[in-house]
C-alpha positions, 0 to 999 in steps of 0.5 A: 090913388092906388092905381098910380103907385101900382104903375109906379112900382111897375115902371121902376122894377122893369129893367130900362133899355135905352139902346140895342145891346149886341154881343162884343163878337157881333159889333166886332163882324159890324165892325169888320163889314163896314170897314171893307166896305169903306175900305175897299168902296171905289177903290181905284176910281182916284189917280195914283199920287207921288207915294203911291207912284213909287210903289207902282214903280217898285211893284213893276220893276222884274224881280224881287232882287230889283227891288232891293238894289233900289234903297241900295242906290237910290233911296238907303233906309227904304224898307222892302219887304211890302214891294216885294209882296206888292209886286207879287201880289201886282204879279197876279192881279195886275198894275191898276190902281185897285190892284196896288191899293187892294194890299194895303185894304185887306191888310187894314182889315187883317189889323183889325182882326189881329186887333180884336185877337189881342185885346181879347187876350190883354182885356175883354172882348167888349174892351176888344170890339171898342178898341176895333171900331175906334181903329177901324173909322180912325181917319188916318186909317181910313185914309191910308187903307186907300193908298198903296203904302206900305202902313197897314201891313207895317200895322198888321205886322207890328200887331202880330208881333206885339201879340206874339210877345204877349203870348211868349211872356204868358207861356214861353216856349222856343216855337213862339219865340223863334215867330216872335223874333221873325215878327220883330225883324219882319217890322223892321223891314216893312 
């Protein structure tokens, strides 16, 4: 009897490990890897639909001023600050359809990131690395981190800006506020 309370004893002092623990850092670059991955895999392979036509449009049209005078007279309201990049961006890489989607991938992951900076900066970096994964495999973010629309980068940059109020309201100072309110009007343009 001895031996089976000395067993006993042993097995409720030895700490209980029922899952890997990994640093919030390293499930942070998990996180960033397998998100490109997904976001980037077979990225041209579908067609371009109707959204993602007008984006091809706009990205081919001559210059940038071109593709200002297109909310002008068709289409008021439309922002287009991620047009003109796409079609710089389409300007050096091409107008297929990996091209034209590829902006929208790299900003995806550039959120996730400008996330994880943030979160860092407002909570914990365990708080950081959950709040990337529930981002990063978001359907809706997925989904349109495949398309060329103008969201990710809406996402990226409104996440910026929010992280630049973040720092102007912990240690305020012209430098930071002046980027802040380029930012805030970079958000309203997108």
């Amino acid at each position: 009897m001895g031996g089976q309370d000395n067993i006993k004893t042993s097995a409720a002092t030895a700490p209980s490990r029922s899952a890997i623990e990994l640093e919030p850092t390293t499930i942070f670059a998990m996180t960033m890897v397998a998100a490109a991955a997904l976001y980037f895999f077979r990225l041209g392979v579908a067609s371009l639909g109707a959204s993602e036509a007008y984006s091809a449009w706009a990205a081919a049209m001559p210059s940038a001023l071109s593709i200002i005078r297109i909310p002008i007279l068709l289409d008021p309201g439309k922002q287009v600050s991620y047009y003109i990049l796409l079609h710089y961006f389409t300007g050096i890489f091409g107008l297929s359809e990996t091209s034209l989607r590829m902006l929208s991938a790299i900003s995806a992951v550039a959120t996730l990131a400008i996330l994880f900076v943030l979160a860092r900066a407002m909570f914990t970096d365990s708080i950081a690395a959950s709040a990337c994964v529930l981002w990063a495999f978001n359907p809706v973010i997925m989904i349109l981190s495949r398309r060329a629309r103008m969201y990710p980068m809406l996402a990226a940059i409104a996440l910026t800006h929010f992280m630049l109020l973040w720092q102007v309201r912990k240690r305020p100072g012209w430098p930071r506020a002046i980027a802040c309110g380029i930012f805030g009007a970079l958000t309203i343009y997108t």
